[in-house]
N, CA, C and O atoms as a Maestro MAE file, in Angstrom:
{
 s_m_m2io_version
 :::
 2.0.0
}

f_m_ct {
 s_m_title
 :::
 protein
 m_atom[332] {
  # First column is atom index #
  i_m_mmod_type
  r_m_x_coord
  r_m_y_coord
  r_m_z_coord
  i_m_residue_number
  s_m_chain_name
  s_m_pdb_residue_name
  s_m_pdb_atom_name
  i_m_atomic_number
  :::
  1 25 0.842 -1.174 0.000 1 A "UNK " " N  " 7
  2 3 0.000 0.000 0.000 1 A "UNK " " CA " 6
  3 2 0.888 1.238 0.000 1 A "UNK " " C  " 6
  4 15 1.762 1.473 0.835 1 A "UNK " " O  " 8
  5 25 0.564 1.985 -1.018 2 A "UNK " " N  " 7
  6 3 1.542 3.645 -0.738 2 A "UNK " " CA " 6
  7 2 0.595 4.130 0.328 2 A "UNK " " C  " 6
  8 15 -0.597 3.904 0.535 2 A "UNK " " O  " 8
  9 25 1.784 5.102 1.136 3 A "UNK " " N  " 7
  10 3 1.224 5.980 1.879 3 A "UNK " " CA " 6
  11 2 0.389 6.822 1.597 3 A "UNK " " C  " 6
  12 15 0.331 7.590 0.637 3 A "UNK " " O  " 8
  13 25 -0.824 6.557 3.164 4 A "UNK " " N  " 7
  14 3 -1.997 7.229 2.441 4 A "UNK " " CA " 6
  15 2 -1.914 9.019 3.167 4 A "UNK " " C  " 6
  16 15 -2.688 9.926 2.860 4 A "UNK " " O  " 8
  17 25 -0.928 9.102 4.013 5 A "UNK " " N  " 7
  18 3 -0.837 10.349 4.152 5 A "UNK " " CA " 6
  19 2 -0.441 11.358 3.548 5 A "UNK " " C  " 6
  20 15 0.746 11.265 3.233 5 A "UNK " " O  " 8
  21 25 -0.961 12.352 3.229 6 A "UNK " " N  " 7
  22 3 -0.277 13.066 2.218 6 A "UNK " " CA " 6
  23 2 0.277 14.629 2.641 6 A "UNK " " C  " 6
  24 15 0.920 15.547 2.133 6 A "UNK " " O  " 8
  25 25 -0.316 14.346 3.732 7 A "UNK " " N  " 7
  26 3 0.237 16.357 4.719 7 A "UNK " " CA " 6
  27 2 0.025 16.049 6.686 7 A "UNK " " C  " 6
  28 15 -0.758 15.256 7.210 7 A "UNK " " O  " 8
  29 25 0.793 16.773 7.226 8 A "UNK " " N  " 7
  30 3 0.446 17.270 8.648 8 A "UNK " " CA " 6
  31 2 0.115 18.411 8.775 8 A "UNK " " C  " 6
  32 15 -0.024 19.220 7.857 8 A "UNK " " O  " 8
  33 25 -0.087 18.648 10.200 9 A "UNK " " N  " 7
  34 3 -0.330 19.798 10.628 9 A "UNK " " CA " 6
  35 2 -0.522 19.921 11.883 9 A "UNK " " C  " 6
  36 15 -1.455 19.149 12.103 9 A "UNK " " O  " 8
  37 25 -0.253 20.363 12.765 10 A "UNK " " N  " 7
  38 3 -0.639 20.759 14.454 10 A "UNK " " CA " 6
  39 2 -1.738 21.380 14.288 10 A "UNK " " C  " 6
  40 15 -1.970 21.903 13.198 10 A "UNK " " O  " 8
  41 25 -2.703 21.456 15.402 11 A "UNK " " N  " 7
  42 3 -4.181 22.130 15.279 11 A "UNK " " CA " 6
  43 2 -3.746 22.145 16.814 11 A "UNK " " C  " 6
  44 15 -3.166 21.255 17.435 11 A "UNK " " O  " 8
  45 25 -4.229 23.531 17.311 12 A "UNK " " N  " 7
  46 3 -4.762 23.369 18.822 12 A "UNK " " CA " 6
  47 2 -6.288 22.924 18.820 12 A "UNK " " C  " 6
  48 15 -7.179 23.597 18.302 12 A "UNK " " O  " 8
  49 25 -6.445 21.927 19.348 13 A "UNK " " N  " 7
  50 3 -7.989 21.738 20.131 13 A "UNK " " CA " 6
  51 2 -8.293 22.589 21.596 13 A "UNK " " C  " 6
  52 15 -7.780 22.362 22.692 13 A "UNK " " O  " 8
  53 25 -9.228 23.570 21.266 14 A "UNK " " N  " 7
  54 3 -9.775 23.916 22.556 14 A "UNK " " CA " 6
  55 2 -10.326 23.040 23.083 14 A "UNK " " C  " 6
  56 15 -9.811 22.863 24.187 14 A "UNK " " O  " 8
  57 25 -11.064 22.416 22.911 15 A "UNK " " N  " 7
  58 3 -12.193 21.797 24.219 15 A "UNK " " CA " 6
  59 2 -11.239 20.734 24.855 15 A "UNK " " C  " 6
  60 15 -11.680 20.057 25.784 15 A "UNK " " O  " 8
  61 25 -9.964 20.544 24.416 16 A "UNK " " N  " 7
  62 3 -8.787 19.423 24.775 16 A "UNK " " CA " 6
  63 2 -8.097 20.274 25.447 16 A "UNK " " C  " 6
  64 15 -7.479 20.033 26.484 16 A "UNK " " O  " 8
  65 25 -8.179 21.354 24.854 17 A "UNK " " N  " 7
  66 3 -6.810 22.657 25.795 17 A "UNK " " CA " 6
  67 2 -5.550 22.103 25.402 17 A "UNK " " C  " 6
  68 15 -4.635 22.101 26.226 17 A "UNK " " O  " 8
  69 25 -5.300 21.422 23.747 18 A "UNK " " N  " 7
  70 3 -3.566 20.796 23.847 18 A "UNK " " CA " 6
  71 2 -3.839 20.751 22.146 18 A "UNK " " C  " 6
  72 15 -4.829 20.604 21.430 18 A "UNK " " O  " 8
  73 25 -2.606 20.931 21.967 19 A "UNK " " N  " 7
  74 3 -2.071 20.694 20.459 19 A "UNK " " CA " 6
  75 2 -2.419 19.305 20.198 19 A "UNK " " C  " 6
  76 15 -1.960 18.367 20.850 19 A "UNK " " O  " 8
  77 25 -3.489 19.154 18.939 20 A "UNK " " N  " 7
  78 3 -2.985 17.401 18.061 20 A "UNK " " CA " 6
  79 2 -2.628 17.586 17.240 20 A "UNK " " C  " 6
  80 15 -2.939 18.602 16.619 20 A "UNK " " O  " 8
  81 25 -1.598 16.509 16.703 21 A "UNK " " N  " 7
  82 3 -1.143 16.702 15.128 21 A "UNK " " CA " 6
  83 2 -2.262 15.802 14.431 21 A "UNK " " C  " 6
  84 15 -2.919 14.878 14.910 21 A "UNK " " O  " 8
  85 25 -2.273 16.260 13.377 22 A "UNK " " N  " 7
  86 3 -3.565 15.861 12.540 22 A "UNK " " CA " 6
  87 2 -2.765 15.537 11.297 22 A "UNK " " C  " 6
  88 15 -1.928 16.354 10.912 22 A "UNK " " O  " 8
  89 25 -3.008 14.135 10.487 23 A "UNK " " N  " 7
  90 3 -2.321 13.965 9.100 23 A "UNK " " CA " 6
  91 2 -3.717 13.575 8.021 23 A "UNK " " C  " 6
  92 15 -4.523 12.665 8.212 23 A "UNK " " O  " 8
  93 25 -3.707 14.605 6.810 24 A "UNK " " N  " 7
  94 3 -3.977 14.522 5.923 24 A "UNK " " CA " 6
  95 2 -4.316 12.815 5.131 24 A "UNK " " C  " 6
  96 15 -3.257 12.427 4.637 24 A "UNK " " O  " 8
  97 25 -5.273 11.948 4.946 25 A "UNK " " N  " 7
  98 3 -4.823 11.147 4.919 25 A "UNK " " CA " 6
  99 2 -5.664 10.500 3.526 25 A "UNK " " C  " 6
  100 15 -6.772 11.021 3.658 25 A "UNK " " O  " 8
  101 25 -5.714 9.794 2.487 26 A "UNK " " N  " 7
  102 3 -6.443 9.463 1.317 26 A "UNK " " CA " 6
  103 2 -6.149 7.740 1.216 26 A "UNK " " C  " 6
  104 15 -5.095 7.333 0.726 26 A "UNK " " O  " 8
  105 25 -6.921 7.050 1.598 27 A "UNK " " N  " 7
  106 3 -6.781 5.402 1.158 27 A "UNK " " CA " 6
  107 2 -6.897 4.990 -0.141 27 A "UNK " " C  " 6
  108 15 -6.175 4.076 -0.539 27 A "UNK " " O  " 8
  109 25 -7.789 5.585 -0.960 28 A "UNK " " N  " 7
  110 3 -8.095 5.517 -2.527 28 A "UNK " " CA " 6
  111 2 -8.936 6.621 -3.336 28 A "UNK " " C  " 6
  112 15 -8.280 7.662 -3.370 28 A "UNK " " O  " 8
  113 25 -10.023 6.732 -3.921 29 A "UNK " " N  " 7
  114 3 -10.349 7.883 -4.692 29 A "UNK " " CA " 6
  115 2 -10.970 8.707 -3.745 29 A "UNK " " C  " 6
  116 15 -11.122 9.863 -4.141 29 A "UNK " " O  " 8
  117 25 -11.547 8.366 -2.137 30 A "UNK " " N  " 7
  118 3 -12.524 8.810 -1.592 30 A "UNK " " CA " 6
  119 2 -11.330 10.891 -1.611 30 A "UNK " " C  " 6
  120 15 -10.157 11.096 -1.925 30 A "UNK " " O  " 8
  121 25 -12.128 11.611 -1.260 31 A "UNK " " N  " 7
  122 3 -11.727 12.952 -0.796 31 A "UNK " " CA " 6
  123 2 -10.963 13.137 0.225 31 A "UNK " " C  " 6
  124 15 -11.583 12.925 1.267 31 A "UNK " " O  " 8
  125 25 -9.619 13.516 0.427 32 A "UNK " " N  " 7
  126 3 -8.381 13.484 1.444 32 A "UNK " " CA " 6
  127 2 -9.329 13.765 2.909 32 A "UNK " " C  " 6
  128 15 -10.554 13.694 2.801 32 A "UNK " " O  " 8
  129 25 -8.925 13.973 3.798 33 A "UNK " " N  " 7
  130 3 -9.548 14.325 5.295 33 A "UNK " " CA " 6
  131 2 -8.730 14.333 6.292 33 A "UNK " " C  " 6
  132 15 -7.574 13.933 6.156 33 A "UNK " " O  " 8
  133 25 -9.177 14.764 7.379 34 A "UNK " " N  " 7
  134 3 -7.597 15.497 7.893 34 A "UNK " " CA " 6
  135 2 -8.793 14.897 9.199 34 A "UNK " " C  " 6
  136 15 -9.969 15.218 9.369 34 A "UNK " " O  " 8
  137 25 -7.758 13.747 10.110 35 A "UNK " " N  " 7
  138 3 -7.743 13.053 11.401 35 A "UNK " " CA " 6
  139 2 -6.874 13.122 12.011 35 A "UNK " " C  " 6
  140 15 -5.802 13.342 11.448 35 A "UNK " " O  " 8
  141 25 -6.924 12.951 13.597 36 A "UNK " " N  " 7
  142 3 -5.482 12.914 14.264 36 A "UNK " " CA " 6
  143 2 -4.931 12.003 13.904 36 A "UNK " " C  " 6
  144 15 -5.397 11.033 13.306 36 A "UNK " " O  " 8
  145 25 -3.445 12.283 14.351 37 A "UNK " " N  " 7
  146 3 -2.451 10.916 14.038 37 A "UNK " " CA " 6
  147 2 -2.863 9.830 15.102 37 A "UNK " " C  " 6
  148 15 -2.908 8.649 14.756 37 A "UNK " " O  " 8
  149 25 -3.091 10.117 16.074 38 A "UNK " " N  " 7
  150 3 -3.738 8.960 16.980 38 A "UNK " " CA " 6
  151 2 -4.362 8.169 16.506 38 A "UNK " " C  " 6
  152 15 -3.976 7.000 16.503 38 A "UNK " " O  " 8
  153 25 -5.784 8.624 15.829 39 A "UNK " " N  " 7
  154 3 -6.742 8.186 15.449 39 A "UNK " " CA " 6
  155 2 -6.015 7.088 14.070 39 A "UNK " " C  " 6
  156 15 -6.161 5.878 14.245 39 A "UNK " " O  " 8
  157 25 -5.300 7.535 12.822 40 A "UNK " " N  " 7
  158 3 -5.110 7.071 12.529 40 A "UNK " " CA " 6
  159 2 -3.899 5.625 12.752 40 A "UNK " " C  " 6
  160 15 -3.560 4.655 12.074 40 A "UNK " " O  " 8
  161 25 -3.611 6.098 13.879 41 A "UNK " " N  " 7
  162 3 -2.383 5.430 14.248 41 A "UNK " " CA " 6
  163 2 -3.092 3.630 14.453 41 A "UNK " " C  " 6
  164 15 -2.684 2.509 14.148 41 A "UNK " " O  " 8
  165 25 -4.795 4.394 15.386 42 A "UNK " " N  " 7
  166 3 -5.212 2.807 15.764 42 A "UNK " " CA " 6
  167 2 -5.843 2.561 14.553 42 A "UNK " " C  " 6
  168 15 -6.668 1.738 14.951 42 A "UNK " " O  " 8
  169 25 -6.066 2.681 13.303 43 A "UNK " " N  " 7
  170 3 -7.001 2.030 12.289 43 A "UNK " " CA " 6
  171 2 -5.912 0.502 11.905 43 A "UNK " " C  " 6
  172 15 -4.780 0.334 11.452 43 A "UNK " " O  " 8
  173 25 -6.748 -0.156 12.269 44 A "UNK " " N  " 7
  174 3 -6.569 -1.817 12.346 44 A "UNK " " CA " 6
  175 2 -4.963 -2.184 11.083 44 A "UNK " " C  " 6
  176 15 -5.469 -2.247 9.962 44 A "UNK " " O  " 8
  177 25 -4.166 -2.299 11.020 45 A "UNK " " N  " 7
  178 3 -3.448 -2.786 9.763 45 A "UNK " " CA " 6
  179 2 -2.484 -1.828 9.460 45 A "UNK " " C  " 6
  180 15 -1.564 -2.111 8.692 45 A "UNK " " O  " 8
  181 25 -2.598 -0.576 10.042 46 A "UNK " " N  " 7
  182 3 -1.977 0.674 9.929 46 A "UNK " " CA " 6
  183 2 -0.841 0.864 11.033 46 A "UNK " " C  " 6
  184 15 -0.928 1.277 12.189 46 A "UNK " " O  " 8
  185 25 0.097 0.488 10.395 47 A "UNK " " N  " 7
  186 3 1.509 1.181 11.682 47 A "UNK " " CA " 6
  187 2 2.176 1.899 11.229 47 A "UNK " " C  " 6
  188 15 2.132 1.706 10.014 47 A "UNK " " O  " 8
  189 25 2.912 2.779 11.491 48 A "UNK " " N  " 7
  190 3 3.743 3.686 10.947 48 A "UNK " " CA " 6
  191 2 4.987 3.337 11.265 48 A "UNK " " C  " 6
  192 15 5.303 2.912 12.376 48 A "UNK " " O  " 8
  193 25 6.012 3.547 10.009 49 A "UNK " " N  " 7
  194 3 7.848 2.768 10.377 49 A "UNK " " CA " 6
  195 2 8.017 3.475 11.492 49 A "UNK " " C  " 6
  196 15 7.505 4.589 11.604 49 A "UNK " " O  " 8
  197 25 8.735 2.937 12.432 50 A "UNK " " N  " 7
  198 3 9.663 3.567 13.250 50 A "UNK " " CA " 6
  199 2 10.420 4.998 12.609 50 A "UNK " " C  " 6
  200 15 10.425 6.005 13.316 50 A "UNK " " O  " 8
  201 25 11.115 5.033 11.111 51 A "UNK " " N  " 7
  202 3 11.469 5.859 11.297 51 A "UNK " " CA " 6
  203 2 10.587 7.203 10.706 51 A "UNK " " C  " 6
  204 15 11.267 8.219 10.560 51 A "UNK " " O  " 8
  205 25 9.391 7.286 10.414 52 A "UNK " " N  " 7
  206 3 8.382 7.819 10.076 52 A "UNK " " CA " 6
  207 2 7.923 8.277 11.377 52 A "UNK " " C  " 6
  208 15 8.094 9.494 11.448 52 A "UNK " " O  " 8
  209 25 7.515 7.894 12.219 53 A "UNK " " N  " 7
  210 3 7.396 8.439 13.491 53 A "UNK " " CA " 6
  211 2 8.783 9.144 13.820 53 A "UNK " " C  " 6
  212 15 8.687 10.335 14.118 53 A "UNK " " O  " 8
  213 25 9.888 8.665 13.814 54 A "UNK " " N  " 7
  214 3 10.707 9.352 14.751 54 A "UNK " " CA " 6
  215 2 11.367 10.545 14.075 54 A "UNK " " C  " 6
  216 15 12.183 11.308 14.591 54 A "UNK " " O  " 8
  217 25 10.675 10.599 12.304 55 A "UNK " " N  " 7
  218 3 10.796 11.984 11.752 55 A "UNK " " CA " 6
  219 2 9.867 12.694 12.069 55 A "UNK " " C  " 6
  220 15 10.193 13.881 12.070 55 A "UNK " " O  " 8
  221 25 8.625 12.471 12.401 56 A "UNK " " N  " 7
  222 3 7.502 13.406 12.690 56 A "UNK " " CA " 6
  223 2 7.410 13.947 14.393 56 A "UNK " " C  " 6
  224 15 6.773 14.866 14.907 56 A "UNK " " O  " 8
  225 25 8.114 13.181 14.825 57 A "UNK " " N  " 7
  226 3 8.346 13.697 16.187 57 A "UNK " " CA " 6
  227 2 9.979 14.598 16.494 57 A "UNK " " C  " 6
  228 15 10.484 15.140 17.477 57 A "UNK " " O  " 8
  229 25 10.310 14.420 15.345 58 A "UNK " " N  " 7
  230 3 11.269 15.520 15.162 58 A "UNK " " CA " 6
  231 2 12.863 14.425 15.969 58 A "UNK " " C  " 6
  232 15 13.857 15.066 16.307 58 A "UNK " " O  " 8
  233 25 12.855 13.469 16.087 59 A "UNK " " N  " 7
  234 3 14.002 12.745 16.639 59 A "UNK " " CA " 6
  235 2 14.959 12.470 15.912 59 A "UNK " " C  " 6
  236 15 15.955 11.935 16.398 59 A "UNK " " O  " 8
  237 25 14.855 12.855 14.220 60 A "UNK " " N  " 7
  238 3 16.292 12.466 13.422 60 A "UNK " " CA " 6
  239 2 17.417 13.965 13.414 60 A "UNK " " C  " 6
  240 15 17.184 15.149 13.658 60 A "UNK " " O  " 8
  241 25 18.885 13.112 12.949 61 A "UNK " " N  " 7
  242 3 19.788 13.938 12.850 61 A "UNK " " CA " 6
  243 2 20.697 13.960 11.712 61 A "UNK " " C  " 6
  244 15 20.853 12.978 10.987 61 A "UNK " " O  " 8
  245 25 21.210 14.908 11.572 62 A "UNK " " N  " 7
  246 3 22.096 14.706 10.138 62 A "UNK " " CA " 6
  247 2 21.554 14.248 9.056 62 A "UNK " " C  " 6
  248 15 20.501 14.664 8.572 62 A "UNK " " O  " 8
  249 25 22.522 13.012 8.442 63 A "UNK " " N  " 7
  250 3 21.863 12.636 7.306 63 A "UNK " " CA " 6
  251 2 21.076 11.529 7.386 63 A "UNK " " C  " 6
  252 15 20.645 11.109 6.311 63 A "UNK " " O  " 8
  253 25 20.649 10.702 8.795 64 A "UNK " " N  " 7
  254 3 19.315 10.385 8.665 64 A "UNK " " CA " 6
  255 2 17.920 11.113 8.585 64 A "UNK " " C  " 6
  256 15 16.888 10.616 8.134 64 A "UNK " " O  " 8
  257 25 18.045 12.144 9.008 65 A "UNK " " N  " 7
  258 3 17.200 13.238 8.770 65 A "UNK " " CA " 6
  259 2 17.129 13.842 7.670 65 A "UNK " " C  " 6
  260 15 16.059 14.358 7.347 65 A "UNK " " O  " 8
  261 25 18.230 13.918 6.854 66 A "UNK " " N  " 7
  262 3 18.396 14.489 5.311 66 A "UNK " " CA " 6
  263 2 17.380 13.514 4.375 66 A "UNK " " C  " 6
  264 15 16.611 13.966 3.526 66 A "UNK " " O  " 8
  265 25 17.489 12.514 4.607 67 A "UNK " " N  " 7
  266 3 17.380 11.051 3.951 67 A "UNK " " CA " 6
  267 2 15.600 10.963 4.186 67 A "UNK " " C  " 6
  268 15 14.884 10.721 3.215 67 A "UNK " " O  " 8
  269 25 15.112 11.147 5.324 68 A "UNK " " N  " 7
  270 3 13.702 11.038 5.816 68 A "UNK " " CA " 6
  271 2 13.073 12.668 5.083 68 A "UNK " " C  " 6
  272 15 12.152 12.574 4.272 68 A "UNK " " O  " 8
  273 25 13.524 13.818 5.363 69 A "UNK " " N  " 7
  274 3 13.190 15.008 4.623 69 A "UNK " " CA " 6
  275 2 12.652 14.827 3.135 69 A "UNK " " C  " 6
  276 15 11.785 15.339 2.426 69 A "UNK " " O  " 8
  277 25 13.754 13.692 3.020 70 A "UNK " " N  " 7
  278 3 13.277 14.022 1.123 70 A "UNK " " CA " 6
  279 2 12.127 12.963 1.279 70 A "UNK " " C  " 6
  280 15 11.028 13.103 0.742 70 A "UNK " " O  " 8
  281 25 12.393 12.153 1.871 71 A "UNK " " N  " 7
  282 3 11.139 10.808 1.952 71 A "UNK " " CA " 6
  283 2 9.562 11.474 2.435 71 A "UNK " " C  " 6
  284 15 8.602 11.168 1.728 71 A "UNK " " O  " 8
  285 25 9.311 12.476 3.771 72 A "UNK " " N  " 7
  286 3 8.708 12.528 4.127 72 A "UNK " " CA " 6
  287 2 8.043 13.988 3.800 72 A "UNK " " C  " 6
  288 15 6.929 14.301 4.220 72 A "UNK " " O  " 8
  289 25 8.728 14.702 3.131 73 A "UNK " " N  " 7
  290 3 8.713 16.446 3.318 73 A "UNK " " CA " 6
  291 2 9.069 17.534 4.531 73 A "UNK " " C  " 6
  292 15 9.641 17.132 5.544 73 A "UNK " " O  " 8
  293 25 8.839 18.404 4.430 74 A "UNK " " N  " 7
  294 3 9.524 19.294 5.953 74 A "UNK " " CA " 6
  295 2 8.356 20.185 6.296 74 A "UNK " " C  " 6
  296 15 8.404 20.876 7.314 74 A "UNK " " O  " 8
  297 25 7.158 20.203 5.381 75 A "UNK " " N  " 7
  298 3 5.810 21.262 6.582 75 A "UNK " " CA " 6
  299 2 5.426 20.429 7.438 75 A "UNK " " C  " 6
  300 15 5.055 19.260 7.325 75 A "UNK " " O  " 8
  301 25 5.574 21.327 8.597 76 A "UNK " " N  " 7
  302 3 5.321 21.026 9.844 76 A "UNK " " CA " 6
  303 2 5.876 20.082 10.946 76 A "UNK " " C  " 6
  304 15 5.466 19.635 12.017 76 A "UNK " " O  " 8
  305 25 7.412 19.948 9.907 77 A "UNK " " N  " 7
  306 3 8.472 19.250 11.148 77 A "UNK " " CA " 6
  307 2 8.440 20.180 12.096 77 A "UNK " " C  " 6
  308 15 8.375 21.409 12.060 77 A "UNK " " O  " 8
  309 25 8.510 19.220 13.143 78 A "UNK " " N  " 7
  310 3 8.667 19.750 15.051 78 A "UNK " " CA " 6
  311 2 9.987 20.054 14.730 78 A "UNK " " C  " 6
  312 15 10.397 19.540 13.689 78 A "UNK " " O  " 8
  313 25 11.024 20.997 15.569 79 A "UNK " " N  " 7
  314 3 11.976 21.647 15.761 79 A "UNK " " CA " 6
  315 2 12.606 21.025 17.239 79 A "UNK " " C  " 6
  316 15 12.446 21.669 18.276 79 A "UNK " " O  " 8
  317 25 13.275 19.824 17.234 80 A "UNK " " N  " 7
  318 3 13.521 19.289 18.368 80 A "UNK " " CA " 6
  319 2 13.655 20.704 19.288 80 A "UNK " " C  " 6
  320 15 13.775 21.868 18.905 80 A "UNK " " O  " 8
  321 25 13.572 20.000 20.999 81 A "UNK " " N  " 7
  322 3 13.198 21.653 21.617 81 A "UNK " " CA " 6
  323 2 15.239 22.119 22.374 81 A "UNK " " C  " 6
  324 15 15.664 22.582 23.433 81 A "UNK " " O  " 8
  325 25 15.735 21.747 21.362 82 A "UNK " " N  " 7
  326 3 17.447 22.083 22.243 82 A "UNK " " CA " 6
  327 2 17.764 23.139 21.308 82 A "UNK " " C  " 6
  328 15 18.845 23.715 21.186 82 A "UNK " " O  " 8
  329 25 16.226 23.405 20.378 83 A "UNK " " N  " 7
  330 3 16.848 24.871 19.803 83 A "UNK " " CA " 6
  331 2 15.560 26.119 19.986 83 A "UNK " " C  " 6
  332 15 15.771 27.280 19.635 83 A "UNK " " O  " 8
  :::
 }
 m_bond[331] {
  # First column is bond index #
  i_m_from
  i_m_to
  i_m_order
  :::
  1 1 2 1
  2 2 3 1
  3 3 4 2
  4 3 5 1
  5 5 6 1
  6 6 7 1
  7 7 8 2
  8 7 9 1
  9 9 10 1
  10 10 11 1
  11 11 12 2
  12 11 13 1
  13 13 14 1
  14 14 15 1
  15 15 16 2
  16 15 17 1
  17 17 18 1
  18 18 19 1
  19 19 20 2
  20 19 21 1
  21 21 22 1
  22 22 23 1
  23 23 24 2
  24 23 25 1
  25 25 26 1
  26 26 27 1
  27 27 28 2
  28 27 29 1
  29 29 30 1
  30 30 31 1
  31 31 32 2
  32 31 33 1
  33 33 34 1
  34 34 35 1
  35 35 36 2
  36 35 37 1
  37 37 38 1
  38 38 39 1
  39 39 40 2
  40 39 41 1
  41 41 42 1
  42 42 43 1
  43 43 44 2
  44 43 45 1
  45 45 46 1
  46 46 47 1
  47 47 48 2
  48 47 49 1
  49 49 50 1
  50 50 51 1
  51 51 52 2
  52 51 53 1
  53 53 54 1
  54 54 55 1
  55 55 56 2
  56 55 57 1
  57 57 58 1
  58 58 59 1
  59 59 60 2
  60 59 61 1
  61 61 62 1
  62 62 63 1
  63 63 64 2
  64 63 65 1
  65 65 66 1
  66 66 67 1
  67 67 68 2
  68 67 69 1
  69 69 70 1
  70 70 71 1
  71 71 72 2
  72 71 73 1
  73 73 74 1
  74 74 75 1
  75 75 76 2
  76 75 77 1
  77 77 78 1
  78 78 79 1
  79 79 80 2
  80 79 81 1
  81 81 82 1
  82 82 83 1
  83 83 84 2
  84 83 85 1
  85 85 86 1
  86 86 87 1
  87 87 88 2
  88 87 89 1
  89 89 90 1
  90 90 91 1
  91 91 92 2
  92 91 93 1
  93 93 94 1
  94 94 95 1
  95 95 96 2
  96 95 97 1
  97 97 98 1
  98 98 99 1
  99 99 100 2
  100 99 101 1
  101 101 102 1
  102 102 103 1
  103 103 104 2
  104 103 105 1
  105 105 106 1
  106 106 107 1
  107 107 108 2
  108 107 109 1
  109 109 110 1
  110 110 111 1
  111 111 112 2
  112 111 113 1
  113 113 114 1
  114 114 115 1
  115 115 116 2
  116 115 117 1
  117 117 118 1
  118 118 119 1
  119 119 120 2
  120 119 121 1
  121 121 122 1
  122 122 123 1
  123 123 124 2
  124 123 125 1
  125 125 126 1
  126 126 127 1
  127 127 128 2
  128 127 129 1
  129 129 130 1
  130 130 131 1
  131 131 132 2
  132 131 133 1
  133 133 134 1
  134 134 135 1
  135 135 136 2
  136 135 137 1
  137 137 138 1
  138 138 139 1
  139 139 140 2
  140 139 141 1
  141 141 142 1
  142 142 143 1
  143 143 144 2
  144 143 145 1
  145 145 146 1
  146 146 147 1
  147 147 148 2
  148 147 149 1
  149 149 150 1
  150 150 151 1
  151 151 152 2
  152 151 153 1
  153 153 154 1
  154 154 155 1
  155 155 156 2
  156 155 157 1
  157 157 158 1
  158 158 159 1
  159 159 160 2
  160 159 161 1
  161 161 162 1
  162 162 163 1
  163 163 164 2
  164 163 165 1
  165 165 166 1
  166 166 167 1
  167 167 168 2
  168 167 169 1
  169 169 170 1
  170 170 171 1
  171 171 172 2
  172 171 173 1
  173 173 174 1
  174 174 175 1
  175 175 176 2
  176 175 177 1
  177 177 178 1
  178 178 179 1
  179 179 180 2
  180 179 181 1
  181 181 182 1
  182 182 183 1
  183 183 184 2
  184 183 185 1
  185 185 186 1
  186 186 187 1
  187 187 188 2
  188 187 189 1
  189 189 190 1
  190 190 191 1
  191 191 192 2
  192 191 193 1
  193 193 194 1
  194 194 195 1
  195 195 196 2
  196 195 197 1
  197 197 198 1
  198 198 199 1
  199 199 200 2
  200 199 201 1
  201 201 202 1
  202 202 203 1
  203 203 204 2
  204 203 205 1
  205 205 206 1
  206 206 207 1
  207 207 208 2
  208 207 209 1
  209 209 210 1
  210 210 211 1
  211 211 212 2
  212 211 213 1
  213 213 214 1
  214 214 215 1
  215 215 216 2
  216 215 217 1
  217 217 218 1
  218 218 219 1
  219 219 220 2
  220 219 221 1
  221 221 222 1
  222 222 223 1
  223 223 224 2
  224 223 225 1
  225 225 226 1
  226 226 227 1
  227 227 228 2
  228 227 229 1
  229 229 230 1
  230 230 231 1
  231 231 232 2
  232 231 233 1
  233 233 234 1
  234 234 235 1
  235 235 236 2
  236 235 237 1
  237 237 238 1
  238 238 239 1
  239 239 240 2
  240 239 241 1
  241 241 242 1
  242 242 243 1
  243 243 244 2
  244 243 245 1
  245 245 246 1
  246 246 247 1
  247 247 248 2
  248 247 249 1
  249 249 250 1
  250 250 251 1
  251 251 252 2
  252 251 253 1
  253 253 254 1
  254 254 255 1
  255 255 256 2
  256 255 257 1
  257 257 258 1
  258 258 259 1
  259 259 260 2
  260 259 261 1
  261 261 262 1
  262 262 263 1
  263 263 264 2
  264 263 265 1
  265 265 266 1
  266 266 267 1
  267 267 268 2
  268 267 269 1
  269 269 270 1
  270 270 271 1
  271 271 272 2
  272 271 273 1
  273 273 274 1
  274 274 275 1
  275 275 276 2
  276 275 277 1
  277 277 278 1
  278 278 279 1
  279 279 280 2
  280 279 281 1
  281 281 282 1
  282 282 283 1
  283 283 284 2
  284 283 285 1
  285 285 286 1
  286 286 287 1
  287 287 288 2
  288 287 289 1
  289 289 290 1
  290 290 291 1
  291 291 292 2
  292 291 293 1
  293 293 294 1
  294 294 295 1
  295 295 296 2
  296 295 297 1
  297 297 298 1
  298 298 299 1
  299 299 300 2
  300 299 301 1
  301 301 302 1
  302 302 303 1
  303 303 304 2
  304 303 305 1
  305 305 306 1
  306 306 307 1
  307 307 308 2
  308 307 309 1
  309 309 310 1
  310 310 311 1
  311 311 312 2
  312 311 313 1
  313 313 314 1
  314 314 315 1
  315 315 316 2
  316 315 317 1
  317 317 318 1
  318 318 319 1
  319 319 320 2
  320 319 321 1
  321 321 322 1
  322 322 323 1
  323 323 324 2
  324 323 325 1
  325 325 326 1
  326 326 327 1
  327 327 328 2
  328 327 329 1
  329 329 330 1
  330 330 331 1
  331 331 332 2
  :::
 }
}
């Protein structure tokens, strides 16, 4: 299956009072729709690589991070917080 995500984004939720990241997500012709990553995280069959998560949580460096950038894109990479 290609990835069905095709964008992120942080949203604050008020009635949560906390930031979710929300990914853009399209399985086949239906119209893209934008769910949390949570949400999609539990849809049955759906895991995300290790290193797909640990680019979206902002944990790569150098040129594993160079390498995931071109794989994954850069709107709305987190900015690890040591800067």
């Amino acid at each position: 299956m290609n990835n069905p995500i095709k964008n992120t984004r942080k949203m604050y939720y008020k009635y949560l009072s906390k930031n979710v990241t929300e990914v853009l997500v399209q399985f086949k012709d239906e119209e893209p729709a934008w769910i949390p990553l949570t949400t999609y995280e539990a849809i049955p069959g759906i895991s995300l690589s290790s290193e797909e998560s640990r680019y979206w949580n902002g944990e790569l460096e150098g040129e594993e991070f160079e390498k995931a950038l071109n794989k994954y894109g850069y709107e709305y990479t987190q900015i690890p917080s040591r800067y």
